[in-house]
C-alpha positions as CSV (number, residue, x, y, z in Angstrom):
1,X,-0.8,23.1,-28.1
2,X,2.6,21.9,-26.7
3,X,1.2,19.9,-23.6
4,X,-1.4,18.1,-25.9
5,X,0.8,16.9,-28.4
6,X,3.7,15.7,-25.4
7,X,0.1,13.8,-24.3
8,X,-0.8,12.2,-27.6
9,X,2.8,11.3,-28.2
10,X,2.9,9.4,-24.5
11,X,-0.6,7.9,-25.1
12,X,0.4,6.8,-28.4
13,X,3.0,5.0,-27.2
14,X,1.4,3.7,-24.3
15,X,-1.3,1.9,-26.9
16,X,2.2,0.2,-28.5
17,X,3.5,-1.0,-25.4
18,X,-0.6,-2.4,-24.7
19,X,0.0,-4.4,-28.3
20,X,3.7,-5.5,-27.3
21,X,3.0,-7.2,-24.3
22,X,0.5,-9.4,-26.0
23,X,2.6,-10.5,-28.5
24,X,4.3,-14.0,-28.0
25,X,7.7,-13.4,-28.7
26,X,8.1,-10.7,-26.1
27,X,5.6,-12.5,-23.1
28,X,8.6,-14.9,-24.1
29,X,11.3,-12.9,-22.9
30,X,10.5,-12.6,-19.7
31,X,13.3,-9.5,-18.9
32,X,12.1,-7.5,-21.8
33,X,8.3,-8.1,-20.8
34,X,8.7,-7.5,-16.9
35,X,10.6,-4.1,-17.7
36,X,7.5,-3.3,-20.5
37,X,5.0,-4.3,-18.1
38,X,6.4,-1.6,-15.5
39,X,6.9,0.8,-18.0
40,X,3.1,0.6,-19.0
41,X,2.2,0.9,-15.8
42,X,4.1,4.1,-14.7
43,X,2.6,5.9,-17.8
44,X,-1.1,5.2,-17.0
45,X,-1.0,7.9,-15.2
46,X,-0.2,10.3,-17.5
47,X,-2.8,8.8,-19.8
48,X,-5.6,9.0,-17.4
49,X,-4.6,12.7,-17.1
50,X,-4.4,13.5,-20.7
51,X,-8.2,11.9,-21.2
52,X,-9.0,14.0,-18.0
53,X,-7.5,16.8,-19.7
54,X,-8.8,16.3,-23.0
55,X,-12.5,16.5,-21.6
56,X,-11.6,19.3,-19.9
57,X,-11.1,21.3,-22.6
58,X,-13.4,20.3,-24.8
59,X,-15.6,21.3,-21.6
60,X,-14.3,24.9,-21.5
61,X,-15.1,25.3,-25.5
62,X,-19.1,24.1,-24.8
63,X,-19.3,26.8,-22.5
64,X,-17.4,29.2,-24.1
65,X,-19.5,28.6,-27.2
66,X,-22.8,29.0,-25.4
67,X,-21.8,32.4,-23.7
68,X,-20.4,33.4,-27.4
69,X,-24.0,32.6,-29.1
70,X,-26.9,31.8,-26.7
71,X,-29.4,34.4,-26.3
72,X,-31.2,33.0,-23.4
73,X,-29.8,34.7,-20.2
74,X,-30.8,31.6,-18.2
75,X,-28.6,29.5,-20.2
76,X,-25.8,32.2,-20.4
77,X,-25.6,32.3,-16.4
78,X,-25.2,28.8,-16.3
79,X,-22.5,28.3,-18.5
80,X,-20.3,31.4,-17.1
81,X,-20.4,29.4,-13.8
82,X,-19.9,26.8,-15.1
83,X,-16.4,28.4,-16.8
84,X,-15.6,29.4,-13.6
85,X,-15.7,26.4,-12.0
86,X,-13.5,24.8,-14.9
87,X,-11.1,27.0,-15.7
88,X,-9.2,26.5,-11.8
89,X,-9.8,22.9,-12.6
90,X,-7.7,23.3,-16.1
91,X,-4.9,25.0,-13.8
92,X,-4.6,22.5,-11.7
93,X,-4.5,19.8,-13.8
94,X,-1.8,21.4,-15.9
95,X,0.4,21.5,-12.5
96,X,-0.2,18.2,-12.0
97,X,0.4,17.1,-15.5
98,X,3.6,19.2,-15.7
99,X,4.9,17.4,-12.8
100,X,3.6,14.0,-14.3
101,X,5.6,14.7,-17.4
102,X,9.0,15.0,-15.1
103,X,11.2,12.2,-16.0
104,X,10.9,9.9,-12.9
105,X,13.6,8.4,-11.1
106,X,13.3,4.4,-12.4
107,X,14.6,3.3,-9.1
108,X,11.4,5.1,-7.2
109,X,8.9,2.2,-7.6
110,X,11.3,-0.4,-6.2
111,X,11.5,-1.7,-2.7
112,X,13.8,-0.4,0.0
113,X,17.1,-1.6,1.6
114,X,17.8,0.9,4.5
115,X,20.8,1.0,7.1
116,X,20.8,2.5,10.4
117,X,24.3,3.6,11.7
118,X,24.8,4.7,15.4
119,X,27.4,7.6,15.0
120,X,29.1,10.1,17.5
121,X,27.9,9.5,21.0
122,X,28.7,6.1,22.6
123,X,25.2,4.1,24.0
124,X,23.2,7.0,23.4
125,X,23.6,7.4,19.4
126,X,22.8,3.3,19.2
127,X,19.7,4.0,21.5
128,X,18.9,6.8,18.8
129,X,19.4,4.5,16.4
130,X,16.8,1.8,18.2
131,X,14.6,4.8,18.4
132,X,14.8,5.7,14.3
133,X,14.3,2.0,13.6
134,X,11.0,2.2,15.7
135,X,10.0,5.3,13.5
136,X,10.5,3.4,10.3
137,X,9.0,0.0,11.5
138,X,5.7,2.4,12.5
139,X,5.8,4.0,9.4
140,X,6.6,1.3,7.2
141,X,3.1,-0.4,9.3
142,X,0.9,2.3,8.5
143,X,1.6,2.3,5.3
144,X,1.0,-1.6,4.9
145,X,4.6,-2.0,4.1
146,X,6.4,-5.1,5.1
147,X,9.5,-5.0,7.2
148,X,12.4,-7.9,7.3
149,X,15.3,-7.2,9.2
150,X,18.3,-8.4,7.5
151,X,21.4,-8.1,10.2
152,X,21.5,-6.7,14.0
153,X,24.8,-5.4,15.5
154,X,23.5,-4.9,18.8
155,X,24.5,-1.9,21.5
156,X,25.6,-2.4,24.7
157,X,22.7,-0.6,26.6
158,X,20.2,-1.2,23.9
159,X,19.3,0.0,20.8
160,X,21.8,-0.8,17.6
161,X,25.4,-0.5,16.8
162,X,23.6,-0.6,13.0
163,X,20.9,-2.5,11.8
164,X,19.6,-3.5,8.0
165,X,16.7,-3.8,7.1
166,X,14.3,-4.4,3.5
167,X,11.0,-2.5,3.1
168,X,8.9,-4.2,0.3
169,X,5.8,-1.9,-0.6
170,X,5.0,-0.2,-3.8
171,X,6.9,3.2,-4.1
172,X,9.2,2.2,-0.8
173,X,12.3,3.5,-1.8
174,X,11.1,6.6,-3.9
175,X,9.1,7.4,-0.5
176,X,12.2,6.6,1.9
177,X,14.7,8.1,-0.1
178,X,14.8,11.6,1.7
179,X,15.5,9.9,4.5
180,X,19.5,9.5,3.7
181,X,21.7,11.1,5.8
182,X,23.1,12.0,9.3
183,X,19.9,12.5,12.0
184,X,20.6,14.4,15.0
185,X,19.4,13.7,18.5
186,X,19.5,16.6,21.1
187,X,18.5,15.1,25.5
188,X,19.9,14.2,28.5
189,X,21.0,10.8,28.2
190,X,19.4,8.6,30.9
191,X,23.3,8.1,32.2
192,X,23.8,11.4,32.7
193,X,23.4,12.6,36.3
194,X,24.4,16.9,36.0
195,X,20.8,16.8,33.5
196,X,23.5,18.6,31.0
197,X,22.1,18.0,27.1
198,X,23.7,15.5,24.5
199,X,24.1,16.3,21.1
200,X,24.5,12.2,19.3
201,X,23.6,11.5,15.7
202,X,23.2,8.1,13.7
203,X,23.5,7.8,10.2
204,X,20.7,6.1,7.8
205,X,21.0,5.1,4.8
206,X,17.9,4.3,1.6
207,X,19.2,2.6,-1.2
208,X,16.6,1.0,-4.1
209,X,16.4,-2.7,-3.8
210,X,18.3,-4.6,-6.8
211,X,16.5,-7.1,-8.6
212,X,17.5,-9.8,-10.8
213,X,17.6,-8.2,-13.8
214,X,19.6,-4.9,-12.6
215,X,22.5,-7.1,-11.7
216,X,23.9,-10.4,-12.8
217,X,26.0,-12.6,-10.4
218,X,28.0,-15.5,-11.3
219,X,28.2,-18.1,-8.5
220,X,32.1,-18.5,-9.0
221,X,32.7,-14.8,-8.0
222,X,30.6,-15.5,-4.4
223,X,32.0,-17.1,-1.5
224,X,29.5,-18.5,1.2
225,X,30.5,-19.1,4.6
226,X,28.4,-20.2,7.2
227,X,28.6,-20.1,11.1
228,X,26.1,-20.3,14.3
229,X,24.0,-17.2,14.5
230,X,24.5,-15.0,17.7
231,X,22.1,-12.9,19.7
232,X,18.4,-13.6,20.7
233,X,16.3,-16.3,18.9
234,X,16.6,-19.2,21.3
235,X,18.7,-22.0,21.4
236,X,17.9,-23.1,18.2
237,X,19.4,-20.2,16.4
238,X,22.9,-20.2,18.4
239,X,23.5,-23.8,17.5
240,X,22.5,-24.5,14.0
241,X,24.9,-22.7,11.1
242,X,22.2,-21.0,9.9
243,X,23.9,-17.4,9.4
244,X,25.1,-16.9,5.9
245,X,28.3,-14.5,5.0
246,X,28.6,-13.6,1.4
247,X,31.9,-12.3,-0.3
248,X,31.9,-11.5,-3.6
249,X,35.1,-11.5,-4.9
250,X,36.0,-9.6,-7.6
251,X,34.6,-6.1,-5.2
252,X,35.4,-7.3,-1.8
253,X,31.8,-6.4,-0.4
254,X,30.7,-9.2,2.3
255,X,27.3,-9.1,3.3
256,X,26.0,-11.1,6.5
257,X,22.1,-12.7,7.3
258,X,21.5,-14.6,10.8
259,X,18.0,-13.1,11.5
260,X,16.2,-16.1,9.8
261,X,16.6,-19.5,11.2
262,X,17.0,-21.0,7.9
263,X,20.1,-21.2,6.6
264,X,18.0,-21.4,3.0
265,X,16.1,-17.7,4.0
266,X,18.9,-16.2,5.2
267,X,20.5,-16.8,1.9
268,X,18.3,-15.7,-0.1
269,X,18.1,-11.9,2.4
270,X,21.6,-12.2,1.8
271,X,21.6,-12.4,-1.4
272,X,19.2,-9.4,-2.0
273,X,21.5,-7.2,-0.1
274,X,24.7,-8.4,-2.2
275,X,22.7,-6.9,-5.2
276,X,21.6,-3.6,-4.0
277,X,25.3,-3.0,-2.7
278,X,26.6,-4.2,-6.3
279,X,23.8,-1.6,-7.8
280,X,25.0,0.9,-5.4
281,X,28.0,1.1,-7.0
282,X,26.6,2.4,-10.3
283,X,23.4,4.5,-8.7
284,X,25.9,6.2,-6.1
285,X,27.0,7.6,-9.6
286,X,23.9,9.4,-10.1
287,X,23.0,10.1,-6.7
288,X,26.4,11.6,-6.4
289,X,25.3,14.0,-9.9
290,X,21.6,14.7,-8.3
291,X,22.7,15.6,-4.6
292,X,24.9,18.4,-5.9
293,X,22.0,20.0,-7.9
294,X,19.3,19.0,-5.2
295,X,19.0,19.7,-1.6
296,X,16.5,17.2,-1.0
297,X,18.7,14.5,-1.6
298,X,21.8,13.0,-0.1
299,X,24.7,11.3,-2.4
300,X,25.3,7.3,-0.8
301,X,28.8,8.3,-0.1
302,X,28.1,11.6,2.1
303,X,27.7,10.1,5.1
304,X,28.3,13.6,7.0
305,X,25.2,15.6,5.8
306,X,23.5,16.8,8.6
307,X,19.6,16.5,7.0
308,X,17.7,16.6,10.7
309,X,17.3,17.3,14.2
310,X,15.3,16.1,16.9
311,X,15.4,18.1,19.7
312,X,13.8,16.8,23.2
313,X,13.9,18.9,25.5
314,X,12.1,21.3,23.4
315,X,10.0,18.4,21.6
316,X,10.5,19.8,17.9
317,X,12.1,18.2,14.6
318,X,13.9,20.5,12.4
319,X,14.6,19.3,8.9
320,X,17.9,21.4,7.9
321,X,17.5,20.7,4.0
322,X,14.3,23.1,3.6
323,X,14.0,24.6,7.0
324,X,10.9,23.0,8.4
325,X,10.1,22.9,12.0
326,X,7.8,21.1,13.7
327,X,6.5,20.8,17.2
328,X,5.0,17.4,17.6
329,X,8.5,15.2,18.4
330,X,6.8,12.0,20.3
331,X,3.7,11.7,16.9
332,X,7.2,11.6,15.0
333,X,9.2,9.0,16.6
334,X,5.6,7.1,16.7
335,X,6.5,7.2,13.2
336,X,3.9,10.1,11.9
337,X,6.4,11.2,9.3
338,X,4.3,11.5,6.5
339,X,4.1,15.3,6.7
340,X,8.3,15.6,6.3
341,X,8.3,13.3,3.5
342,X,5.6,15.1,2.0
343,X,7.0,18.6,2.3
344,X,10.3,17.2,0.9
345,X,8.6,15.9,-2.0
346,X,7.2,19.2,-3.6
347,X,10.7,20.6,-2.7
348,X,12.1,18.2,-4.8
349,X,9.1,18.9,-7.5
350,X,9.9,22.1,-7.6
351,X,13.7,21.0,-7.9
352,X,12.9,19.2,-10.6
353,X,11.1,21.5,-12.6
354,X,13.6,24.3,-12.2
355,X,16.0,21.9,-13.8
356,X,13.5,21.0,-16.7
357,X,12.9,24.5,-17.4
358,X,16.5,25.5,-17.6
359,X,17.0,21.9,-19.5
């Protein structure tokens, strides 16, 4: 059977890797062990279901055997409902195993860097933005994910001009990543005195947090500037050069950090941020590839795809990429968005098993 021997083969190697990390030599190494140690990990899984599966069937023969040679009609009854409860259960599992056995994106496990860009629409697309902030934040506490804020550019009636932020929390930016894209905001702007309707969006952006080992910088290609942080934080933060502007050289990309009051923290935010945009470069590549086969996602570089719109006056959210509508607006912005993410995550199941089946 195909999907047993796929199982052995993963389970097999799964053993190795178990063997591998207790030898010296690689718990030496400490790249090579860190990348073995995830890898064993993310295949547990798979091994869990294959025993799962394994028992399963092994299950299904028992019965089937009784039914095939018992005589007793006591026994027979039992073992035909029991069949009948098991063989659904073997359906199912193959689903989820099928799904399991879909070559993951390796970036899905890490952490989150995510952008919010006010867009078309003056004050009220950086309000907006304040708002989607909010909604992460919320979500981001529900799920017992942490939330640092890496830079502010503040609007002028509130809410941001863009703000960046890092989401640590197992699975962040395989979670967050449907969130890329441009959000649309339909109300009457608290400025506007006719009551007419605004249409402003804001742009947000999810990329996978770089860590050391995805990209190596050399300290010669960095220039570190410092200057006196601006904005709120007392008047400690205005008059220490705490803020930290990195430019990397050879690219050109500067990345700024004055939320901390540390010169030391901010650096080191700073410095996490230089990475992922560095990575970027390279997984924009591939998100580039993926977009233009999947719906669900959004390349780094399109930052004109519509992807959703929240619509006040009639209190609904209407996520364009797979036509879903839903009525509950304020639970939203209060950052219930679990149900969206969700939804776009089987899309992009069955996404990916189109392609593996054509593959």
């Amino acid at each position: 059977m195909e999907i047993l021997d796929k199982l052995e083969a993963i389970k097999n190697r799964w053993e190795e890797m178990g063997e591998k990390m207790n030898d010296p030599e690689v718990m030496a190494d400490v790249k090579k062990f860190v990348k073995l140690n995830k890898d064993y990990k993310e295949l547990e899984p798979v091994v869990n279901a294959y025993k799962e599966y394994k028992k399963l069937l092994s299950d299904i023969e028992s019965a089937k055997d009784v039914l095939a040679n018992e005589k007793d009609p006591e026994f027979r009854e039992m073992a035909k409902e029991e069949l009948d409860e098991l063989l659904p259960k073997k359906e199912k599992l193959e689903e989820e195993i099928r799904l399991l056995l879909i070559p993951k994106d390796p970036q899905d496990s890490k952490n989150a860097v995510v952008e919010i860009r006010a867009g078309t629409g003056g004050d009220e697309a950086s309000l907006f933005a304040g708002d989607l902030f909010r909604m992460y934040q919320k979500y981001c506490e529900n799920r017992g994910w942490k939330v640092d804020v890496v830079s502010v550019s503040e609007g002028t009636s509130g809410g941001f001009k863009e703000i960046v932020f890092n989401v640590t929390g197992d699975g962040a930016y395989g979670t967050l990543k449907f969130e890329s894209g441009v959000h649309r905001v339909q109300r009457v702007p608290k400025t506007e005195t006719q009551g007419r309707i605004h249409t402003s969006a804001a742009s947000v952006v999810v990329l996978p947090e770089a860590d050391e080992f995805d990209v190596e910088l050399n300290d010669k290609d960095i220039r570190k500037d410092t200057y006196c942080s601006s904005g709120p934080g007392g008047q400690s933060v205005n008059t220490t050069y705490s803020a930290i502007r990195l430019t990397h050289i050879p690219t050109g990309i500067v990345v700024t950090c004055q939320d901390e009051k540390s010169q030391l923290k901010n650096l080191a935010k700073a410095m996490k941020v230089l990475r992922t945009r560095l990575f970027e470069r390279e997984y924009s590549k591939y998100l580039e590839e993926i977009s233009s086969k999947r719906k669900t996602m959004v390349s780094t570089g399109d930052r004109s795809a519509k992807i959703r719109t929240y619509n006040w006056p009639q209190g609904r959210v209407t996520d364009h990429r797979i036509n879903l509508t839903l009525y509950n607006l304020n639970a939203i912005l209060d950052g219930d968005i679990q149900e969206l993410i969700d939804k776009l995550q089987m899309a992009e199941n069955a996404e990916r098993l189109k392609e593996e089946f054509e593959n």
